[in-house]
C-alpha positions in Angstrom: 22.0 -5.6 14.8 25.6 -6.6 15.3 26.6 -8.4 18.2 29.2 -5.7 19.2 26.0 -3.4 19.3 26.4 -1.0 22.5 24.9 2.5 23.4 27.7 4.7 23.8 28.7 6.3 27.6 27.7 10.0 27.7 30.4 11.1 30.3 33.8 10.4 28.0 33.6 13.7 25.6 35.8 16.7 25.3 34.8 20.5 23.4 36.7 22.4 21.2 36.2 26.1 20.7 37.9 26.7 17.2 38.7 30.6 18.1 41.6 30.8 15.8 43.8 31.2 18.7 45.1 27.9 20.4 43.6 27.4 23.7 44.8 25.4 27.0 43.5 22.2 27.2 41.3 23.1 29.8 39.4 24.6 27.7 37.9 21.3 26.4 36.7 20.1 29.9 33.0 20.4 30.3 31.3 18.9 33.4 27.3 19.2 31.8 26.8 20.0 27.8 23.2 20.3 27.0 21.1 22.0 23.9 22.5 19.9 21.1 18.4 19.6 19.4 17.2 20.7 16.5 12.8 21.0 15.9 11.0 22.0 13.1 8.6 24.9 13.7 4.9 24.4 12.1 2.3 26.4 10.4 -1.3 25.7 11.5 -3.7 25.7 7.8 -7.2 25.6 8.1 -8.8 24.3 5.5 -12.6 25.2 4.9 -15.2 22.6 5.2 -12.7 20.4 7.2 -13.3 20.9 10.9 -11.6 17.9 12.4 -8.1 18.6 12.0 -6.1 21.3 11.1 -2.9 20.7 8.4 0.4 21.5 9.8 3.5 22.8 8.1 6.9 22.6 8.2 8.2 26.3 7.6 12.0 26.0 9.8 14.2 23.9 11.7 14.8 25.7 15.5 18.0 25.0 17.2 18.2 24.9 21.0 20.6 27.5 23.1 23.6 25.3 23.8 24.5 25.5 27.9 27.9 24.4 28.8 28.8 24.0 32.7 32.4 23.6 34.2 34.2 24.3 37.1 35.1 28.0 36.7 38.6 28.7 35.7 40.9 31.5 36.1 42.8 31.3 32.9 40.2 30.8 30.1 40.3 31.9 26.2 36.7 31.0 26.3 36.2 33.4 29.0 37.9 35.9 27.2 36.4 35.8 24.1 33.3 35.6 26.4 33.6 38.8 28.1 35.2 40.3 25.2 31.4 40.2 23.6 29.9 41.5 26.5 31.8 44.1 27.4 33.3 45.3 24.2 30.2 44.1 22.0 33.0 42.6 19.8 30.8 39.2 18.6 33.4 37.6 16.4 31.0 34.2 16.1 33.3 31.0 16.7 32.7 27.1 15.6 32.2 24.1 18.5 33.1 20.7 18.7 31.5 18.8 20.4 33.0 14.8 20.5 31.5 12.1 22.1 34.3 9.4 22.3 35.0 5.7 23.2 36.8 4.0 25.8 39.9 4.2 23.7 39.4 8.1 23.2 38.4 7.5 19.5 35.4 9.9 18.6 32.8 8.4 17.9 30.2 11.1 17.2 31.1 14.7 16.6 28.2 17.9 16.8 30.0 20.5 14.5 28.3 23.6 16.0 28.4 26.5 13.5 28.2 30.3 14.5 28.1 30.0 18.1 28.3 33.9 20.0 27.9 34.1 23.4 25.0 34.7 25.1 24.7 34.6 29.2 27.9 33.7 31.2 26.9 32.9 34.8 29.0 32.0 37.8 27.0 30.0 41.0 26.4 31.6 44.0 29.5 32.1 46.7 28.0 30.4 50.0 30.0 30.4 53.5 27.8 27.5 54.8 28.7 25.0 52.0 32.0 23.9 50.8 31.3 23.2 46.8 33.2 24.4 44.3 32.1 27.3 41.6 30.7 26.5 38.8 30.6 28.7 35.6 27.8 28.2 33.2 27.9 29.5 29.1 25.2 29.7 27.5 25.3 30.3 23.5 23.2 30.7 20.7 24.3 29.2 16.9 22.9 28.7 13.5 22.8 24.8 13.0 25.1 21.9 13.7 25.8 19.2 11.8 26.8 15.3 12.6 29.8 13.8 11.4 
């Protein structure tokens, strides 16, 4: 191990929707990202005569939903292109970024998130008794990513 060895911060990142349309810079800021696993799923085989274990397969890799949570905005792409999937069932399935960068604001780790679609867009709950701001969460589901 090097001596300049250190675990990266999680909190310096930034997202980027590639839409095809530029987006505001805004549009990057993410207070929570989570979902960014991958699993295999397993086939149980008996075998007979053997009845102290039971082999288990590999058949597919499962990829988590992605969640993504901000403070909501009022002038989103992402929300459009959102909503536009909901209400006009228009899925036009978009690419993520997701960069995990260094004190300098050189990525260091990127998720490349392929065929992400929308699925559940969810706004907190408006309360007279508490002063907090609103936060809007997207939730999305997508093929693979890879690492770069």
């Amino acid at each position: 191990m090097s001596a300049g060895y250190y675990p990266p911060w999680g909190f310096y990142y930034k997202v980027e929707f590639l839409l095809g349309t530029p987006g505001k810079a805004d549009d990057a800021r993410f207070q929570n990202v989570s979902g960014l696993s991958v699993e295999y799923d397993y086939e149980s085989f008996k075998e007979g005569g053997e009845n102290r274990f039971e082999h288990k397969l590999p058949v597919r890799t499962k990829y988590a939903d992605m969640v993504l949570k901000r403070g909501m905005l009022t002038d989103s792409g992402v929300i459009r292109w959102f909503l536009a999937a909901f209400r006009d069932r228009s899925f036009s399935p978009a690419d993520i970024n997701v960069i995990l960068m260094s004190e300098t604001g050189a990525p260091l780790r990127t998720w490349n998130v392929t065929h992400a679609v929308p699925k559940k867009w969810m706004v907190s709950d408006f309360n007279a008794n508490e002063s907090s701001i609103v936060i809007e969460t997207l939730e999305l589901t997508y093929r693979y990513f890879s690492i770069q």
